[in-house]
N, C-alpha and C positions, 0 to 999 in steps of 0.2 A: 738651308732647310726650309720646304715651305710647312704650312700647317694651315688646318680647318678654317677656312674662312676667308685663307688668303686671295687674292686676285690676281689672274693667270690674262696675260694677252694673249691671244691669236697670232702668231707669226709667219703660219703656214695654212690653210685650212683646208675644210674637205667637203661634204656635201653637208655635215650638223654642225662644223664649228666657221664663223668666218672670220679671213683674217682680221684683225686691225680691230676685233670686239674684242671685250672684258669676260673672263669668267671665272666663278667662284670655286673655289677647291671644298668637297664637300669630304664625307666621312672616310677617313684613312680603313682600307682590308689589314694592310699591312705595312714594313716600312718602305715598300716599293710601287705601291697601286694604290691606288686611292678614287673617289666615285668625283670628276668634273661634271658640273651642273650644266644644258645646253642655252640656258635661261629661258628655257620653256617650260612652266610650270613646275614639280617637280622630277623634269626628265635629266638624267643626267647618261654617260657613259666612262667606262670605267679605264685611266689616264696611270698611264705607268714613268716609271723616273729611271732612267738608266742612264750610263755614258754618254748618252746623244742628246738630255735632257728628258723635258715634257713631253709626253705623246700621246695620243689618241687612236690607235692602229684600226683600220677595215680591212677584214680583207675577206674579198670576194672567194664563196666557196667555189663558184662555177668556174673559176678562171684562177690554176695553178700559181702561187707565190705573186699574185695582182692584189697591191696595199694601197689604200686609200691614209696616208698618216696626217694627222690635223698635229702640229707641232705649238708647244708653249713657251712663252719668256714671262717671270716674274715682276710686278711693276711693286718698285719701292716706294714707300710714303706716296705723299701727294703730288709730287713731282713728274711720277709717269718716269721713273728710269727703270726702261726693261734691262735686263739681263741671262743670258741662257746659263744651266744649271752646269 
């Protein structure tokens, strides 16, 4: 389970998240979305938890079923061990 505060690595990214950075889990919608911070001031985009883990989805209106997904793994303690959910 993550929670408000936790630190999400980059595994996959897309044009706002890049891979191999840190980013903060900000205010949970609900217990499956939640608001990821882009660490640009207070911008963040809105990160869903499913079967597949962390994710970030875009998708292009202009171009049918075209998904931009930025994917996440959780870093434990100080140690930096990711893990997908």
């Amino acid at each position: 389970m993550i929670n408000t505060g936790d630190k999400l690595i980059c595994t996959s990214g897309n044009d706002c998240y890049v891979q191999g950075e840190i980013y903060t889990v900000g205010e949970f919608m609900n217990d499956k979305c939640f608001k990821l911070m882009t660490g640009s001031n207070d911008e963040y985009w809105y990160a869903s938890i499913d079967k597949e883990g962390v994710h970030v989805r875009f998708r292009f209106n202009f171009i049918k079923d075209k998904y931009s997904d930025a994917r996440f793994g959780r870093i434990e303690n100080k140690n930096w061990v990711c893990y997908k959910f």
